[in-house]
C-alpha positions as CSV (number, residue, x, y, z in Angstrom):
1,X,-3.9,14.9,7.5
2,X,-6.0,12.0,5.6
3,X,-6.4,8.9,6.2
4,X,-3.7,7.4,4.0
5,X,-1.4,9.3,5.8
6,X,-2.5,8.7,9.2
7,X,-2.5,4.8,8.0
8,X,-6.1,4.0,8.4
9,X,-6.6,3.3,4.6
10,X,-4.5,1.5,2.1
11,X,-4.0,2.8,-1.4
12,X,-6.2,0.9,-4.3
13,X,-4.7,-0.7,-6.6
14,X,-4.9,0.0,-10.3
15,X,-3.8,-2.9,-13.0
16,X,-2.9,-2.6,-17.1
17,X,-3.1,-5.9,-17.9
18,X,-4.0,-9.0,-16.4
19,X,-0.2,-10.6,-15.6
20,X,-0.6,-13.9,-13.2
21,X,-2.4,-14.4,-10.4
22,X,-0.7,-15.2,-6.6
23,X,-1.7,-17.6,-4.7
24,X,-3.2,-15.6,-2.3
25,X,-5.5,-14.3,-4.7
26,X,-6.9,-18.1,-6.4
27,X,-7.2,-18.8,-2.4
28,X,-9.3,-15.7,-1.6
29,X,-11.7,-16.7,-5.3
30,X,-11.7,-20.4,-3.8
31,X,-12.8,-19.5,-0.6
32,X,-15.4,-16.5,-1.2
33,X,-13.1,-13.8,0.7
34,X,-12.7,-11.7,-2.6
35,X,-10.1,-9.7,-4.3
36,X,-7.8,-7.5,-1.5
37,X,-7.1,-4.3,-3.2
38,X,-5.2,-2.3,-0.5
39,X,-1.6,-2.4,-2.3
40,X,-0.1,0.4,-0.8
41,X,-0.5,2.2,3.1
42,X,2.0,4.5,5.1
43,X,3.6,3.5,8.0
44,X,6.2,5.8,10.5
45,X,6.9,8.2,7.7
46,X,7.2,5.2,4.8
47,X,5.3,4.8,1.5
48,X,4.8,0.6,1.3
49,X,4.2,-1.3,-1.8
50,X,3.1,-4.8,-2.1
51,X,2.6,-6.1,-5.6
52,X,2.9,-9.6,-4.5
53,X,-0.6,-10.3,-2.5
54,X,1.7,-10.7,0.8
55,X,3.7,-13.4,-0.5
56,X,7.1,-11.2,-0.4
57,X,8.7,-8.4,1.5
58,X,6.8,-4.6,0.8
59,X,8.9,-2.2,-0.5
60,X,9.3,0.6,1.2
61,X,10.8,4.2,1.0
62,X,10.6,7.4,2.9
63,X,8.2,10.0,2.2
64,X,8.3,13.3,4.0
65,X,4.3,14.7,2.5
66,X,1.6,12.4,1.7
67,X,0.8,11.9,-2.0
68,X,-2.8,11.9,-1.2
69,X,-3.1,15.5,0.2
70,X,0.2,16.7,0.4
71,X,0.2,17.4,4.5
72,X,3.7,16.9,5.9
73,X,4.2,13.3,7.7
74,X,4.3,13.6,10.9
75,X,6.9,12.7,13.4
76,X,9.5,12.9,9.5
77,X,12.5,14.6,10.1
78,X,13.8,16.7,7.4
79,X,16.4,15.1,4.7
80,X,19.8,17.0,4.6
């Protein structure tokens, strides 16, 4: 197991083209906190998403083997 699956490191992110930013983000350059890139972590057996900087829901779906290093979640049952 890694630490992307064992939820102790997010996923970078990786951007084609520039789109707008969130408020979060003009925040965090205001302030001197920096850019967050952690977009995506595991958590109990799902894959989470955020493309919005926090300001909306993650998405979320089940995974049952990480896509980092391909060891089998733990604690995932398998999927009839």
């Amino acid at each position: 197991m890694c630490d992307y699956c064992e939820g102790k490191k997010a996923f970078e992110a990786e951007y084609k083209g520039k789109g707008i930013l969130t408020m979060k983000n003009n925040l965090n350059f205001l302030l001197g906190f920096g850019e967050d890139t952690g977009i995506a972590h595991i958590e109990d057996g799902i894959l989470f998403a955020d493309t919005s900087s926090g300001e909306y829901a993650e998405l979320g779906f089940k995974i049952n083997y990480c896509p980092n290093c391909s060891s089998k979640i733990q604690g995932v049952e398998k999927r009839k």
